[in-house]
C-alpha positions in Angstrom: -19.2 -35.8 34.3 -17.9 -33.1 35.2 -14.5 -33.2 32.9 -17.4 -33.7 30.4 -18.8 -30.5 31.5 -15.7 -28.2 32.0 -14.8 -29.2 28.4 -18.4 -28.3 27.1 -17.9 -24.6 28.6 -14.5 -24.5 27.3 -15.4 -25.2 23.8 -18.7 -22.5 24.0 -16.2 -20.3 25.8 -13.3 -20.4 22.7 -16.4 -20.7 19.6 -17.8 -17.5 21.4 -14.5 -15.6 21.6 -13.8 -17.1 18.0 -17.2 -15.4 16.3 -16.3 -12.1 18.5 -13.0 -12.2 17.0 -14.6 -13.0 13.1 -17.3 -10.0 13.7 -14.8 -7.4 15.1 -12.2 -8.2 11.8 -15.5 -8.2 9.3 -15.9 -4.9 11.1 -12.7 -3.4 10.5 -12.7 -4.3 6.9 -15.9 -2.8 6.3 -14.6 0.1 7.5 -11.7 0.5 5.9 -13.0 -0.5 2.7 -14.9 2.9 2.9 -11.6 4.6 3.5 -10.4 3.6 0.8 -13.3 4.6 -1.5 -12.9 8.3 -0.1 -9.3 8.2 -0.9 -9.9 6.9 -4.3 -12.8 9.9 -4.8 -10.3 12.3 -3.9 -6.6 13.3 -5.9 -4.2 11.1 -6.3 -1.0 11.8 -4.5 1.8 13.5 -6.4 4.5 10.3 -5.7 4.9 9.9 -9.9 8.4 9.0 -11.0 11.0 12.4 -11.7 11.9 10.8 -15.4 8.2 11.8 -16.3 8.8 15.2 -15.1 12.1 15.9 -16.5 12.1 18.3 -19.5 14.2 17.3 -22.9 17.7 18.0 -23.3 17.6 20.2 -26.5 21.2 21.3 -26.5 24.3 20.6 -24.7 26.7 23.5 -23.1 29.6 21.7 -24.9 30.4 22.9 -28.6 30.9 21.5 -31.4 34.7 22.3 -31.6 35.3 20.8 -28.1 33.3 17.8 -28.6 35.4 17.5 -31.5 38.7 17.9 -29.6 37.2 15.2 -27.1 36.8 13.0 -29.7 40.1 13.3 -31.6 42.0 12.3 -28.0 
Protein backbone atom coordinates (compact mmCIF):
# COMPACT_ATOMS: atom_id res chain seq x y z
CA UNK A 1 0.00 0.00 0.00
CA UNK A 2 2.20 2.27 0.50
CA UNK A 3 4.03 2.06 -3.17
CA UNK A 4 0.34 2.56 -3.95
CA UNK A 5 0.30 5.64 -2.01
CA UNK A 6 3.77 7.32 -2.84
CA UNK A 7 2.71 6.87 -6.56
CA UNK A 8 -0.76 8.61 -5.84
CA UNK A 9 1.19 11.81 -4.42
CA UNK A 10 3.54 11.60 -7.08
CA UNK A 11 1.11 11.78 -9.85
CA UNK A 12 -1.12 14.84 -7.86
CA UNK A 13 2.38 16.27 -7.26
CA UNK A 14 3.52 16.33 -11.33
CA UNK A 15 -0.62 17.11 -12.56
CA UNK A 16 -0.32 20.05 -10.08
CA UNK A 17 3.04 21.37 -11.26
CA UNK A 18 1.75 20.52 -14.80
CA UNK A 19 -1.58 23.03 -14.53
CA UNK A 20 0.98 25.65 -12.75
CA UNK A 21 3.10 25.32 -15.60
CA UNK A 22 -0.13 25.55 -18.37
CA UNK A 23 -1.55 28.71 -16.25
CA UNK A 24 1.78 30.63 -15.92
CA UNK A 25 2.38 30.05 -20.18
CA UNK A 26 -1.53 31.10 -20.76
CA UNK A 27 -0.38 33.99 -18.69
CA UNK A 28 2.55 35.10 -20.60
CA UNK A 29 0.71 34.86 -23.80
CA UNK A 30 -1.98 37.00 -22.68
CA UNK A 31 0.30 39.32 -21.89
CA UNK A 32 2.18 39.61 -24.67
CA UNK A 33 -0.54 39.46 -26.93
CA UNK A 34 -1.34 43.02 -25.49
CA UNK A 35 2.17 43.96 -26.37
CA UNK A 36 1.82 43.39 -29.45
CA UNK A 37 -1.48 45.27 -30.01
CA UNK A 38 0.28 48.45 -28.54
CA UNK A 39 3.11 48.01 -30.97
CA UNK A 40 0.74 47.54 -33.80
CA UNK A 41 -1.29 50.99 -32.56
CA UNK A 42 1.83 52.72 -32.66
CA UNK A 43 4.34 53.50 -36.08
CA UNK A 44 5.79 51.07 -37.77
CA UNK A 45 9.46 50.93 -37.61
CA UNK A 46 11.49 52.48 -40.51
CA UNK A 47 13.36 48.88 -41.43
CA UNK A 48 11.79 49.25 -45.35
CA UNK A 49 14.09 48.01 -48.10
CA UNK A 50 16.88 51.03 -49.56
CA UNK A 51 15.65 50.04 -53.43
CA UNK A 52 12.27 51.84 -52.38
CA UNK A 53 14.07 54.73 -51.28
CA UNK A 54 16.41 55.18 -53.97
CA UNK A 55 15.65 58.10 -56.31
CA UNK A 56 15.81 57.46 -60.38
CA UNK A 57 18.78 57.69 -62.37
CA UNK A 58 17.76 60.47 -64.86
CA UNK A 59 21.13 60.99 -66.50
CA UNK A 60 24.47 59.45 -66.42
CA UNK A 61 27.95 61.57 -65.86
CA UNK A 62 29.28 59.80 -68.96
CA UNK A 63 28.60 61.53 -72.53
CA UNK A 64 27.44 60.66 -75.33
CA UNK A 65 30.89 60.90 -77.24
CA UNK A 66 32.62 58.60 -74.57
CA UNK A 67 29.91 56.14 -74.34
CA UNK A 68 30.41 56.12 -77.99
CA UNK A 69 34.16 55.59 -77.84
CA UNK A 70 33.39 52.78 -75.20
CA UNK A 71 31.39 51.17 -77.45
CA UNK A 72 33.50 51.35 -80.67
CA UNK A 73 36.49 49.39 -78.54
Amino acid sequence: MRRMAETTIGSAAGLLVLTAMFIAIWMARDSSAGAGIAEADAEPPALQSARVHRTPVTRTSITPEQLQALREK
